[in-house]
Each structure stands twice: as structure tokens, then as C-alpha cells.
N, C-alpha and C positions, 0 to 999 in steps of 0.2 A: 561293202564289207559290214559285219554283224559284230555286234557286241560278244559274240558268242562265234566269231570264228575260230581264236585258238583251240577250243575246246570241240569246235565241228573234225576241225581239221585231224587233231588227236585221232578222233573214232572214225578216220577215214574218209567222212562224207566231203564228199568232191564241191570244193569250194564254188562252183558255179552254180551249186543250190542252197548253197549257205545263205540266202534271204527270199528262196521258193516257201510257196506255203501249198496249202492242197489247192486254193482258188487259184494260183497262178497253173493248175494245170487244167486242161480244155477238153479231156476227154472222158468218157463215160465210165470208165476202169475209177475212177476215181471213188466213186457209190457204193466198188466190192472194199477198199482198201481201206478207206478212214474208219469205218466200225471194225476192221481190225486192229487194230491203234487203237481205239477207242476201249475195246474186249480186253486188250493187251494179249492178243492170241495164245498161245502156245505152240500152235501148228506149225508148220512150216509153210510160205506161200509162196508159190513157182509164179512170177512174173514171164510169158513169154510172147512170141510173134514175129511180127514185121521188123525189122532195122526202123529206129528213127523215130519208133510211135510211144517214148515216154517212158519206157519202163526201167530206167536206170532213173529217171528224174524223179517217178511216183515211188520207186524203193529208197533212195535217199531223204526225199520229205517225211515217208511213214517212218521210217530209223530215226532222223531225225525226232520226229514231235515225241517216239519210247523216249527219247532223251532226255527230251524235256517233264514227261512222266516220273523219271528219276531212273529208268533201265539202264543197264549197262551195254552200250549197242556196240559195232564196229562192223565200217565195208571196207570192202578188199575187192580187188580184180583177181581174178579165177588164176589167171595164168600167174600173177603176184602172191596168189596166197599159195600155189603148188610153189613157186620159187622159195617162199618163205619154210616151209614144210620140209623143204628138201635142206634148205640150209640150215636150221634148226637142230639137223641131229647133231646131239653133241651138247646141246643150249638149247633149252627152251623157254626165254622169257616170253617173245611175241606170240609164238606159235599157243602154247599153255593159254594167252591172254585171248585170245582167238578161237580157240577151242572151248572158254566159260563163258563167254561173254551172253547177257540175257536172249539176244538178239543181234546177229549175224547175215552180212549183206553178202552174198559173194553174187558180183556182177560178171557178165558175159562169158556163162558155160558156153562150151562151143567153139570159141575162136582158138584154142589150142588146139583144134584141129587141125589146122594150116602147116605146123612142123612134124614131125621125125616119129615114126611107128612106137619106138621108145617112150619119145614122151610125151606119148600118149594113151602108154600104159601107166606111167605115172602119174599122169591127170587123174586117170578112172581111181586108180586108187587110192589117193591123197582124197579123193572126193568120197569115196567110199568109205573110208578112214573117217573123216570128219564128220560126215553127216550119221556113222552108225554113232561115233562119240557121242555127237548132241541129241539122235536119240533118244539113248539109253539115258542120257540128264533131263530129258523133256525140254531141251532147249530148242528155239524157236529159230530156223534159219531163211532167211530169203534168196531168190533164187533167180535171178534174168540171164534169161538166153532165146536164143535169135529163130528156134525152131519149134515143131510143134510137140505134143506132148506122147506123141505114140512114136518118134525118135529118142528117148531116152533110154529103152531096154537095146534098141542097135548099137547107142553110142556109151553108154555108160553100163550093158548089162543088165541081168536078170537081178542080179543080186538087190541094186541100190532102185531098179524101177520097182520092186516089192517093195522097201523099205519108204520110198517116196509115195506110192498109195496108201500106208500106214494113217499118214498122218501128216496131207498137204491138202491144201488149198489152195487151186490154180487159177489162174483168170490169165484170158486170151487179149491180147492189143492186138486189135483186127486192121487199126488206122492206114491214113497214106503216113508217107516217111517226113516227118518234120522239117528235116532237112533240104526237100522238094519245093517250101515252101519259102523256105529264107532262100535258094539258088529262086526263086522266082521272084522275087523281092529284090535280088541283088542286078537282077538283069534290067 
């Protein structure tokens, strides 16, 4: 634990990388990401790939270190911040806070896929909704999911696959699955 968890934890960052830095991570993705931290981007940058190969850990260290820059960052799980969105109307403290924030993690597009045709019309557009918001602000959003980048206009649309060549910057994690390694480890 970090001198600086309560305030990790506030902007969401997943307390198992509350004391990662970029050295603690092992792969090549690493050499596109830290000079965006560094630029303090503005773009947007689509983390995607393999299950397992880092990219929820490399977007919560780069949010993280905006932080420590003095940005106003915050991550969210994709399916948690459509929950959030949905429950909001009516109130918008978090959702409002979520929507300015300088820089914006939303992890694991994709996996709302697994439930109900419904809502997963609501995904696409809670997702289309937020990211034309931050847009049109030139806010900077981060982006992980588990697929490639010419699934995006199948799964989410013409609309928001235009708006995401705008003004993203993607890098692939081509890796084995991390997790492949600690199940070899543990045997």
C-alpha cells in the first residue's frame, strides 16, 4: 500500500497497481505509452488485444503518473460506468465528474457483450454519448478491450468508429496471456 492510495483509489485506479510503475511492466507497449504521459496527450488512446497481456495495468500506471502531473484523471469498468450513467438520471454528481475529468480510463469495452440485446443497445450508446462529450471538450479518454480494431464499427457502429479515427491513438498487445504464466508457476 502507497502513501497515495486513498487518493488512487478515489480516481478509480485498481488498487493492485497502486505501487506499479512503467519498469514493473515487461512488455514492448510500454515505449508507445510513457511519451504519452510525458506529451500529456490530448488524443484518445485505444489500448487493445489478447486477454491477460497488460493493458488494464499499462492504462492504470499512465492515468495514474497524469496524476501525479497534477491532471484530473478517473477509471471506471465499462459495464460500471454504463451502470453509473443509467443510474444518474435524475442526479448527476458522478456521472458530471466523469464526463470532465482531464483524462478518462474506461476499461474492458467488450465484455457487456455476454448479456441481453437491450443492453447492449445501451452500452453503444452511453459509449457514444460519452466519448462525442469528451470530444467536443478535447478530453482525453483511454480505452481497453479484448478485440481488434476493425471490430469496432460491427460492435459499437459507424458513428463512434468515425469519431474514434478522429483523434486516437492505438497500440496492439500482441503478448501470451500473463496469466498463463503465474498458472505455470503455480503448478
Amino acid at each position: 500500500m502507497t502513501h497515495y492510495s486513498s487518493v488512487y483509489r478515489d480516481r478509480g485506479i485498481w488498487e493492485h497497481w497502486h505501487d506499479k510503475e512503467f519498469s514493473d511492466y515487461k512488455g514492448k507497449e510500454v515505449q508507445f505509452i510513457e511519451p504519452l504521459v510525458s506529451e500529456e496527450t490530448k488524443k484518445n488512446v485505444i489500448l487493445y488485444g489478447n486477454n491477460g497481456t497488460g493493458k488494464s495495468m499499462l492504462m492504470n500506471i499512465a492515468l495514474k503518473n497524469l496524476l501525479h502531473r497534477g491532471k484530473e484523471v478517473y477509471v471506471i469498468d465499462f459495464r460500471m460506468l454504463v451502470n453509473e450513467y443509467v443510474s444518474s438520471w435524475g442526479r448527476s454528481d458522478l456521472i458530471n465528474h466523469i464526463l470532465t475529468v482531464d483524462y478518462l480510463g474506461i476499461d474492458d469495452l467488450g465484455k457487456e457483450y455476454n448479456i441481453s440485446d437491450n443492453s447492449k443497445e445501451l452500452a453503444v450508446t452511453t459509449l457514444d454519448f460519452i466519448m462525442r462529450y469528451r470530444y467536443q471538450r478535447e478530453l482525453s479518454t483511454w480505452l481497453t478491450f479484448n478485440f481488434g480494431l476493425k471490430d469496432i464499427k460491427p460492435v459499437y457502429g459507424e458513428h463512434l468508429a468515425s469519431l474514434l479515427k478522429r483523434n486516437t491513438i492505438a497500440v496492439t498487445f500482441d503478448g501470451s496471456d500473463y496469466g498463463d504464466n503465474l498458472f505455470k508457476k503455480a503448478r
